[in-house]
N, C-alpha and C positions, 0 to 999 in steps of 0.2 A: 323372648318368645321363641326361643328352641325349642322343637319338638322333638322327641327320639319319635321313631314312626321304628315299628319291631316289623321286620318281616322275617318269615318266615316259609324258606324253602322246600317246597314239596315234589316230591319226583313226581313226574309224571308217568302215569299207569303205560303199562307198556301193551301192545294190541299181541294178539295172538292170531294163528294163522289155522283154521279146522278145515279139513276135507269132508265135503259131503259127499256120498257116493248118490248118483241118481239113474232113473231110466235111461239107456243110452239114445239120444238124440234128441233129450228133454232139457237138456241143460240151463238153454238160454231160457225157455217157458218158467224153471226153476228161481233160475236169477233174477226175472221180471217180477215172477210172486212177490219175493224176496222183498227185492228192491221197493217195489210196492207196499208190501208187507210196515217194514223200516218206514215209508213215509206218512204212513197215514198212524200209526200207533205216537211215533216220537220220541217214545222212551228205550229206543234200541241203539245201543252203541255200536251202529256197523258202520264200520272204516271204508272197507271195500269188498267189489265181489269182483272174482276172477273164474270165467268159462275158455278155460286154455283150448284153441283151436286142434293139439295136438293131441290132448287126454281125452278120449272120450267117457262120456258117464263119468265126469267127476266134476264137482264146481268148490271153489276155494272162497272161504269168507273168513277177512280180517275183522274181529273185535276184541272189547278191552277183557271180557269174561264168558265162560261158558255158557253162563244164565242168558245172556244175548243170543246166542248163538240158538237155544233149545225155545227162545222166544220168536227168534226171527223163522225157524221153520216148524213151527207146530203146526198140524194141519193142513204141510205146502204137499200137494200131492208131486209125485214121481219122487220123493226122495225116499233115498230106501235106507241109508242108514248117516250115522257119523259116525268119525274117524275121534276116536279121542285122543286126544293129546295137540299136542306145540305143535307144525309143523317148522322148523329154520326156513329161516327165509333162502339160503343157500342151497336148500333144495329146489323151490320151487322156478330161482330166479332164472333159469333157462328157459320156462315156459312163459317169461317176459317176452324177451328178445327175441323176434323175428330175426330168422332164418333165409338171405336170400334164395330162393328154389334153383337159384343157377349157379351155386358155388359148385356142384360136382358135376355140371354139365358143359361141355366143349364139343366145337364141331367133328363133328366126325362119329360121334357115338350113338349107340342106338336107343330108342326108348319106344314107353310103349306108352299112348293115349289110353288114359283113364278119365277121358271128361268129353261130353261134344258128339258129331253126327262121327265121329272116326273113332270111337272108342273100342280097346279092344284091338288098335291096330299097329305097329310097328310102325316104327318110323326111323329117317337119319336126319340127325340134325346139319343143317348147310349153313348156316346161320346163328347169331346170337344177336340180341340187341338189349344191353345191360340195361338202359335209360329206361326202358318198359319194360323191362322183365320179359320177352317176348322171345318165343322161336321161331324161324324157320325152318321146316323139316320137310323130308320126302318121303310119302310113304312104299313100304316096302313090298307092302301087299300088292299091290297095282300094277302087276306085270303084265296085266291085258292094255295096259295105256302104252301107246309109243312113246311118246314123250314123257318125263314124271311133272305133274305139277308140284308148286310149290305150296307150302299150305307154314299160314302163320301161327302160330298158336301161343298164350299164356305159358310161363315155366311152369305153375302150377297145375296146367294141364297134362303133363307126362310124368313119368315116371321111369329111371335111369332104368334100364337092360343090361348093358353093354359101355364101358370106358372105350372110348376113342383110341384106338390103338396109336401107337408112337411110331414115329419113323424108323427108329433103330430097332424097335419091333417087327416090322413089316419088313426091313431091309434082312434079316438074321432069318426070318420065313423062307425068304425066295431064296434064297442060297443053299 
């Protein structure tokens, strides 16, 4: 009672990678349609959708063929066009990867609030605290205060100015 049983290996379809270009700050509304879209039809092979925090006006959707692609947004408003062709994944993969916002930040440098009731303001950083992503800064603007307060803020809330100058820097000035 041997049985041969024949099987027979099939590759599996490989996904592809399309850019949609869309209104800029419609993105995620985009990816919800989408997403949406994909769940309620059932017959759309989407892998995944990606609204990279750093591109704006672009949303990325992995599937196995184009036909999916022109199915899953037909009729999704804000989208203005696609991108045809592959994209490599090696392109896209740095827009995986978060970026800590304090890799080029050290005390002593200056920046400037882009978020908050102090936007628009200078400031020195006096502090860092890696564990929260957090600063402590002084702002620069505040010359009518005797004292400077201290003011905490998100890393994401500034925006580099000014590197921290060096000691051997500063020593090479005054001389």
């Amino acid at each position: 009672m041997d049985m041969e049983v024949e099987t027979e290996l099939k590759p599996v379809p490989r996904t592809q990678i399309f850019i949609l270009r869309t209104t800029i700050g419609q993105e995620h509304s985009v990816a919800n349609l989408i997403a949406r879209r994909v769940k309620i039809k059932g017959d759309i092979d989407l892998k995944s959708i990606l609204v990279p925090e750093t591109l704006r006006g672009y949303v990325f959707i992995e599937v196995r063929n184009r036909r999916d692609v022109d199915l899953a947004i037909a009729g999704i408003p804000h989208v203005r066009t696609k991108i045809v062709g592959n994209v490599p994944f090696d392109e896209i993969k740095n827009l995986l990867i978060r970026k800590s916002p304090l890799l080029e930040l050290e005390p002593g440098g200056i920046v400037e609030i882009i978020l908050g009731p102090f936007k628009g303001s200078r400031a020195k950083i006096t502090r860092i605290d890696s564990a929260h992503e957090e600063l402590t800064v002084q702002l620069l603007d505040s010359g009518m205060l005797a004292t400077p307060i201290p003011i905490s803020l998100h890393a994401d809330h500034v925006r580099l100015v000014e590197k921290a100058k060096k000691k051997e820097e500063e020593g090479e000035s005054e001389e």
